[in-house]
N, C-alpha and C positions, 0 to 999 in steps of 0.2 A: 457674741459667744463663739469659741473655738469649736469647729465641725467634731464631732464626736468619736470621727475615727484616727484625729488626732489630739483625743483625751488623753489625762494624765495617766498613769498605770493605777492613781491612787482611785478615778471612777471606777476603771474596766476591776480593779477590785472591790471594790462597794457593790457592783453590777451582780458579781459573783457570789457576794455573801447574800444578797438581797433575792436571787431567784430561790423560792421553796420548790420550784419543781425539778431542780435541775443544777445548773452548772457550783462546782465546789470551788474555794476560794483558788486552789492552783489551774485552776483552766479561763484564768484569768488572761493570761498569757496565751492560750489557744480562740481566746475570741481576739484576742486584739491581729493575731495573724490575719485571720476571718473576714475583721475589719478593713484594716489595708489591703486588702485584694479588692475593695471596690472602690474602683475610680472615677473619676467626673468624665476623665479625657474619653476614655472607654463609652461611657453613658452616650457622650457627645456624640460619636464614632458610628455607633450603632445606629442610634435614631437617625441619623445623618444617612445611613443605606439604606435603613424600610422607607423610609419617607422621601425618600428620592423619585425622579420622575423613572429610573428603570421600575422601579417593583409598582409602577400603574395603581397604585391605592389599594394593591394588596386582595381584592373582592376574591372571594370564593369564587372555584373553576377558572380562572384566568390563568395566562401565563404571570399575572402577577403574585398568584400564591405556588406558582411553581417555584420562583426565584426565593419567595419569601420561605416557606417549608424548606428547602434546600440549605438558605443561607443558614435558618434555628438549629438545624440538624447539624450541617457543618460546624457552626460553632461550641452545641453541645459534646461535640467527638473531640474540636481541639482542647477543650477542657480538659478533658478526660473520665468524662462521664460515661457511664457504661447505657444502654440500652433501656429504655423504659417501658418498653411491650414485652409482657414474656415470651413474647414468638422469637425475641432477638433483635426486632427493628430497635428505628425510632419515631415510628409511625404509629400512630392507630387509625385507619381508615373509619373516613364520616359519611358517611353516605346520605347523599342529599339531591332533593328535585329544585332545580331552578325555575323560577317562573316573571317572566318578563310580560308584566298583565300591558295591555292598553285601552283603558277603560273610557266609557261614554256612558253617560247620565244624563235623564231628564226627572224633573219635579213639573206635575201634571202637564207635562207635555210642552215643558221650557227647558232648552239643552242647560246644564253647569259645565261650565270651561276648568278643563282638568291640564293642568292642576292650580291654577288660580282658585278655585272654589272646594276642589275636592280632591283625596285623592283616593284610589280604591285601588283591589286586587281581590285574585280569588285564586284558590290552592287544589281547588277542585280539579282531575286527571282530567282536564277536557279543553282544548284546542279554541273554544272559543264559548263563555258562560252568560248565560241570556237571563234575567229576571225579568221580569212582566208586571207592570201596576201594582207593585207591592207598597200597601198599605202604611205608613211613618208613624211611628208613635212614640214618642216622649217619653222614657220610662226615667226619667231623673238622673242619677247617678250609675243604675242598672247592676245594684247592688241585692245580694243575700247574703244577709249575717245573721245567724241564731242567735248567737251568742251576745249580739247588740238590740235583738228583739227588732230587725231589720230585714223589712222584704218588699224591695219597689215594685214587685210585680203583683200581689197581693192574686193571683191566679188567674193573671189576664190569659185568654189565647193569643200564643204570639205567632204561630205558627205560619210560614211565611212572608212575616211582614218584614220589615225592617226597621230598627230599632233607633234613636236617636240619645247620645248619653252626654251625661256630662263628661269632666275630665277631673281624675283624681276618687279621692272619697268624699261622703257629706262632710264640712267641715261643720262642725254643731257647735252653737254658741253656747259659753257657759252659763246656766241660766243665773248664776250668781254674780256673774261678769260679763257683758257680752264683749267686752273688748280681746276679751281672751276664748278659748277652745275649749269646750268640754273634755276632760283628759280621761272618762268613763267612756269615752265614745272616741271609736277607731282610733284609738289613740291619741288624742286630741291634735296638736300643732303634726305631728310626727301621719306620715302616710301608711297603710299596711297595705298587705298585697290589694284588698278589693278597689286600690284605688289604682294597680298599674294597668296599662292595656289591654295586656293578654288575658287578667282574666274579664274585663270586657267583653271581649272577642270569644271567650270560652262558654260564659253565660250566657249569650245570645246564642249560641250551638249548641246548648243542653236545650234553650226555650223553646227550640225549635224554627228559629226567627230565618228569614234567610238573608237578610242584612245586618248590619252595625256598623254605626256610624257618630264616630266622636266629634264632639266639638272641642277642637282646639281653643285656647287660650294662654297666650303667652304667660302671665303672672304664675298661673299655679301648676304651669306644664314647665316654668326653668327654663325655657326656651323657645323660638321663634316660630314661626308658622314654617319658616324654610326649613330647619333640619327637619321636620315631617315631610316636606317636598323630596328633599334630598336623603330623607333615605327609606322613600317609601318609590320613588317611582323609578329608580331601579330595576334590577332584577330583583326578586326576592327568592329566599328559600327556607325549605324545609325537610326535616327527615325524612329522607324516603316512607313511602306507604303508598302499596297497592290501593286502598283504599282510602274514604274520605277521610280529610283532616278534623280529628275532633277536635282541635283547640281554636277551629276559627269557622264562623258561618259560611256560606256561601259563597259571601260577598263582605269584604273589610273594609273599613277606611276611616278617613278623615274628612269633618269641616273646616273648613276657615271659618273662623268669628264672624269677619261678615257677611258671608254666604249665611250660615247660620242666624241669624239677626233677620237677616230679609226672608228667608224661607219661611221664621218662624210668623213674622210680622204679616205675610201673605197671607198667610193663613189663619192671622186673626192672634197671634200671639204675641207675648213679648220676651224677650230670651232671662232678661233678670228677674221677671215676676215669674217665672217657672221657676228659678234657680233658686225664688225665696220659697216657692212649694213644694222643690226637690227638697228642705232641709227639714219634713215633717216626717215621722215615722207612717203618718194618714197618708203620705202620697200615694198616689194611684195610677197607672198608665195612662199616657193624655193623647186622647186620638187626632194626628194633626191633620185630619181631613183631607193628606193630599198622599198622592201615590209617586214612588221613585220607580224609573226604569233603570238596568243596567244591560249594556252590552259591552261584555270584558274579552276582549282577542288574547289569546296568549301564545310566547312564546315559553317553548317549556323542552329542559335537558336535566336528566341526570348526571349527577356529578358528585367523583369521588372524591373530596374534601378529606383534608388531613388534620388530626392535631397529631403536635411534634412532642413524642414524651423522653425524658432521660433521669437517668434515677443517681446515687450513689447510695450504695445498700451500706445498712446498719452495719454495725459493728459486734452490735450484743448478740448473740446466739438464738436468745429465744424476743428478745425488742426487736429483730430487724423485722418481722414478719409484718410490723407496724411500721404502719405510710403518713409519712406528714407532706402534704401536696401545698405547690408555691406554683402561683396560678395564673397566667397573663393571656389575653387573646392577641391574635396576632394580625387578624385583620382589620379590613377597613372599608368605605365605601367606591374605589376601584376608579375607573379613566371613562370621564363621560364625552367625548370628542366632538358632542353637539354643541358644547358651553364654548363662549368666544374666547379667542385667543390660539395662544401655541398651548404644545403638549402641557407645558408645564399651570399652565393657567385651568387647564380641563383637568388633572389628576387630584384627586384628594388625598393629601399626602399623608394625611393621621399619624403628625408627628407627633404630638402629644397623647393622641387617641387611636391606638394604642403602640404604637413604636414605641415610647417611651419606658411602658411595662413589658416589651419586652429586653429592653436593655436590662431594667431594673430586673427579671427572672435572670440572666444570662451575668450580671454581676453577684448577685445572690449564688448561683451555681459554682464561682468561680471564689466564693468566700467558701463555702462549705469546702469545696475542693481542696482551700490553700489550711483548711486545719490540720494540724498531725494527724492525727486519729479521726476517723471518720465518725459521726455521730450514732448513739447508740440503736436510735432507730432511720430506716430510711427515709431519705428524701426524694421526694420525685418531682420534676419542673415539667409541670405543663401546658406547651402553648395552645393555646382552644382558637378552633378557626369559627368562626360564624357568628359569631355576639351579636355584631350590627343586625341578625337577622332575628335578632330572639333566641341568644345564647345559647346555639343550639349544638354547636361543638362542647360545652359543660355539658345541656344535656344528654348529649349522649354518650359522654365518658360515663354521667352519672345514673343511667341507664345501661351501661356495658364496661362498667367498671375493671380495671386490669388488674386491679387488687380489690381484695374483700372491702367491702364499704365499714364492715363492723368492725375491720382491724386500718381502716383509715381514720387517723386521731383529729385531724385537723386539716384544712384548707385555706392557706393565707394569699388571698387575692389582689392584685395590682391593674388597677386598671388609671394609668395616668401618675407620673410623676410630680413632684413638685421643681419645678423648674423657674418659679416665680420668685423665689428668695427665700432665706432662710426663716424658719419662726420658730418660735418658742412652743410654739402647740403643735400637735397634730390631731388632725379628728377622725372619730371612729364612727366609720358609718353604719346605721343599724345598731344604735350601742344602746346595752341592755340585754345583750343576749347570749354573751359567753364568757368562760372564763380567762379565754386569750387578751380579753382588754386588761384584763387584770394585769395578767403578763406583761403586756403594752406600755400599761399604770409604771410598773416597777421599772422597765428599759429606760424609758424616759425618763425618771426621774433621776436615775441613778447618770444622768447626762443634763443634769438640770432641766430639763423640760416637763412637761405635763399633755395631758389627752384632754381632751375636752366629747363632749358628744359634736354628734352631726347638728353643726348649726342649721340647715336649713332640711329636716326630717321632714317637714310635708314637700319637697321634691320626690321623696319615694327613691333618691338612691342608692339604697339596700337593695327593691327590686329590678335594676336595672345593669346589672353585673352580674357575673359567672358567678361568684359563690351564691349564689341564690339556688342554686343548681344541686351544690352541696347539702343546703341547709334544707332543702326541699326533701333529702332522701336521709337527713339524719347528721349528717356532717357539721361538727363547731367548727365554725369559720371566721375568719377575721377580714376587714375589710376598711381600708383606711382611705384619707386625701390629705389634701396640705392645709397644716392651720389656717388662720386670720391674725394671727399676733404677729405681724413682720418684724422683723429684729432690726431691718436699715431703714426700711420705707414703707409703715405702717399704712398708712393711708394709697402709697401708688401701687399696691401690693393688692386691696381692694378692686382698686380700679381694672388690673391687669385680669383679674378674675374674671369680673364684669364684662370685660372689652371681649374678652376670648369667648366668653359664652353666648355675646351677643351675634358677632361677627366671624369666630372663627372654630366653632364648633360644630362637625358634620359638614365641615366647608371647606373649601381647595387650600384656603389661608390657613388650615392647619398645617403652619411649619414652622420649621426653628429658627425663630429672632435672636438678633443679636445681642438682647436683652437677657436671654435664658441665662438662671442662675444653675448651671451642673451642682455644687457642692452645693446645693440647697437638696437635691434628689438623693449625694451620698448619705447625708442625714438620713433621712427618711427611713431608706435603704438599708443602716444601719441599725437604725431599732427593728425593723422587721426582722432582719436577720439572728438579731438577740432573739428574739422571741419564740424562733424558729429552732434554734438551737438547745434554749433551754424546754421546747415540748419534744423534741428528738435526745434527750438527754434524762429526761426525770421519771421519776417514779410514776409520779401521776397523769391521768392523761387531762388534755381541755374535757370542760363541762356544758353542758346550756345552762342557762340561767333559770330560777324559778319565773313563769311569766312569760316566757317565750314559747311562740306559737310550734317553734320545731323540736322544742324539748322531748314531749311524747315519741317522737317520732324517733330518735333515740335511744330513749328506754326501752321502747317495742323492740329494736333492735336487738340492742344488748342483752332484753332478757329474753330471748328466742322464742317470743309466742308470735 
């Protein structure tokens, strides 16, 4: 199938007639300009500079996010984008504490080899964070859901212990099938928030616990015990705060499965037969009879962290006052100089993750640009620094918004291009929740394609990207990746998935092969851009969906109570 942006004029007119929120049949002609402004070579070009051994992997506070903020901003001005901060920059200052923990554990007084076994950190203001014989206990999943008649704690005291969880949510058998997922409960195959990390880590700090401590598992964590390695024993960071951090206990971290296994086994357990007792609404905190020490050294800097913002203002008088936001983070996990080899074997290049969304914001920019007429409402492209750390450059856009959140319509986020080959699908991750898929629905098809949902919704991808950030404070968000239906090499197209997520995800090998398909990403790139075009151009704005957990959130808005 012919790439899309060199469709006939008779789609890019089907495309026109087929949007109801927006484009009329003569600005047919104005998306197809839109279109050819996004290049493969360009795509190529880009990702080829972030991911390069100068920009050092990109980490928050380094001179690698000097070079990278610098480069986005640069390129945002040759565009001709005007300023994204009403102050006149193109900055919005993130303000963030660094923290380079180096932790030491024992399980009743047997050291665990960090990070073989474990890994941990603490956010806590203090130079070096001591726990003492804190108490382990099993709490399952280490979930509270009302709404599922769900409470692993059933009002144990946790206060000071340390917590030990599963990973993900309960996946609950259907009792009509147990081959399949109850789809009354947590959504069945599909993840909801109580299955990501952070609120893990958030529920053990309201419990009062002074630990938490997940056990990893590759199957239903998507990926390997290493990218928990690499990109938890790092530096980490956070929003600045005089004060403690609520969103995380004392002390955070990870098991390894087999640390996990033998701690539980020492102690007289077994980790599958908990895991069949985790999946009873009866479970109950399980006291594993044995106490973890912690001694956490830290090094710890504040650091003024940037996202790079740039807009091109509406065109309608009273629409431009409304933001439609096009979304990429910028960094990465940075130059670890202890891993063997030369520079280039120690930098994690995050060419795919996330270089590549930012080529894909920085072509998007440069389509809206190439329209005659700017679109009715604003656009604003912005790069978010901090994701690897727990999305905290979204958060705190979406905490200190530069435009009103109530007059922000929409949030269409990129995080990773498709660079694997071209397909016939595209999947929408988190689908079910707005009416930009809709949008989505029609772009695509009016290019012969189709959306599919997110095939693999119990990974919990929805909560593991910046518009989570959006959808958190009210914001319809849209949030995509690259089909599964390859149009050349269906089957190596699988493979190449697979291979990259085994091997070279959150890993130095994140770089660009000679295999990469560029016009498989202007695809992509271009239905985004329809999409974007026709919610900056129509009447109506996106919706949430009936059934969606951010819909409320919203409505409260919008109706000012």
């Amino acid at each position: 199938m012919k790439s899309y942006v060199r469709a006939v004029p008779a789609a890019l007119f089907a495309l026109a007639c087929l949007c109801g929120r927006g484009a009329a049949a003569d600005s047919a002609g104005d998306i197809a300009k839109g279109l050819q402004a996004i290049k493969a070579d360009d795509i190529h070009k880009v990702i080829e500079t972030l991911s390069s051994d100068d920009f050092e992997g990109r980490e928050p506070g380094s001179h690698g996010e000097t070079l990278t903020v610098e480069y986005i901003a640069d390129q945002f001005k040759q565009i001709g984008l005007l300023p994204g901060n009403p102050n006149g920059t193109y900055i919005q200052n993130v303000p963030l504490t660094g923290n380079l923990s180096h932790p030491q554990a024992s399980v009743n007084g047997q050291a665990m080899a960090a990070p073989d076994d474990f890994v941990a950190w603490s956010y806590e203001r203090q130079k070096e964070v001591v726990v003492k014989d804190s108490d382990l206990v099993f709490v399952g999943y280490g979930v509270v859901a009302p709404e599922y008649g769900w409470d692993d704690y059933k009002g144990a005291d946790l206060k000071g212990k340390t917590l030990v969880m599963l990973i993900n949510d309960p996946p609950i058998p259907d009792p009509n099938d147990p081959s399949k997922l109850d789809a009354s409960m947590f959504k069945g195959k599909a993840m909801t928030y109580y299955g990501r990390w952070t609120y893990k880590y958030e529920i053990a700090r309201k419990m009062g616990a002074a630990g938490a401590l997940i056990i990893h598992e590759t199957e239903p964590a998507a990926y390997p015990y290493s990218v928990v390695v690499n990109s938890n024993s790092h530096e980490n960071f956070q929003i600045h705060a005089e004060g403690p951090n609520e969103h995380f206990p004392t002390v955070s971290g990870w098991l390894s499965e087999g640390k996990a296994r033998g701690l539980l086994k020492s102690a007289g357990y077994d980790l599958d037969d908990l895991k069949k007792k985790a999946l009873s609404k009866d479970f109950r905190p399980v006291d594993l009879k044995s106490t973890v020490s912690f001694d956490i050294k830290k090094d710890m800097r504040d650091v003024d962290s940037r996202n790079v913002v740039a807009k091109i203002e509406g065109s309608d008088p009273k629409l431009k006052n409304e933001v439609v936001v096009f979304s990429a983070h910028w960094d990465h996990l940075g130059w670890d100089p202890t891993l063997p080899g030369t520079k280039h074997d120690q930098v994690y290049h995050g060419a795919l993750d996330n270089a590549s969304g930012i080529s894909g914001l920085i072509e998007l920019a440069k389509a809206f640009k190439a329209l005659p007429n700017p679109p009715k409402r604003t656009i604003l492209f912005l790069a978010t620094t901090a994701e690897e750390k727990g999305l905290l450059g979204a958060q705190y856009y979406a905490a200190h918004p530069l435009y009103p959140l109530k007059k922000t319509v929409a949030d269409i986020n990129i995080d990773g291009l498709n660079i694997l080959g071209k397909t016939r699908d595209i999947e929408i991750v988190g689908s079910g929740n707005t009416t930009l898929e809709d949008d989505l629905a029609q772009a695509a098809a009016s290019v012969g394609r189709v959306t599919k949902p997110d095939a693999r919704p119990e990974h919990g991808g929805f909560y593991r990207a910046d518009q989570l950030e959006f959808a958190r404070v009210g914001v319809p968000v849209l949030f995509t990746e690259n089909g599964d239906e390859g149009i050349d090499d269906p089957a190596g197209l699988k493979a190449k998935i697979d291979e990259y997520t085994a091997k070279r995800y959150h890993n130095p090998l994140d770089q660009i092969t000679s295999d990469w398909k560029f016009d498989a990403a202007v695809d992509d790139l271009g239905l985004l851009f329809r999409v974007g075009y026709d919610v900056a151009e129509g009447q109506l704005t996106p919706q949430w969906k009936d059934g969606s957990e951010f819909k409320a959130i919203r409505d409260k808005m919008m109706s000012g109570k």
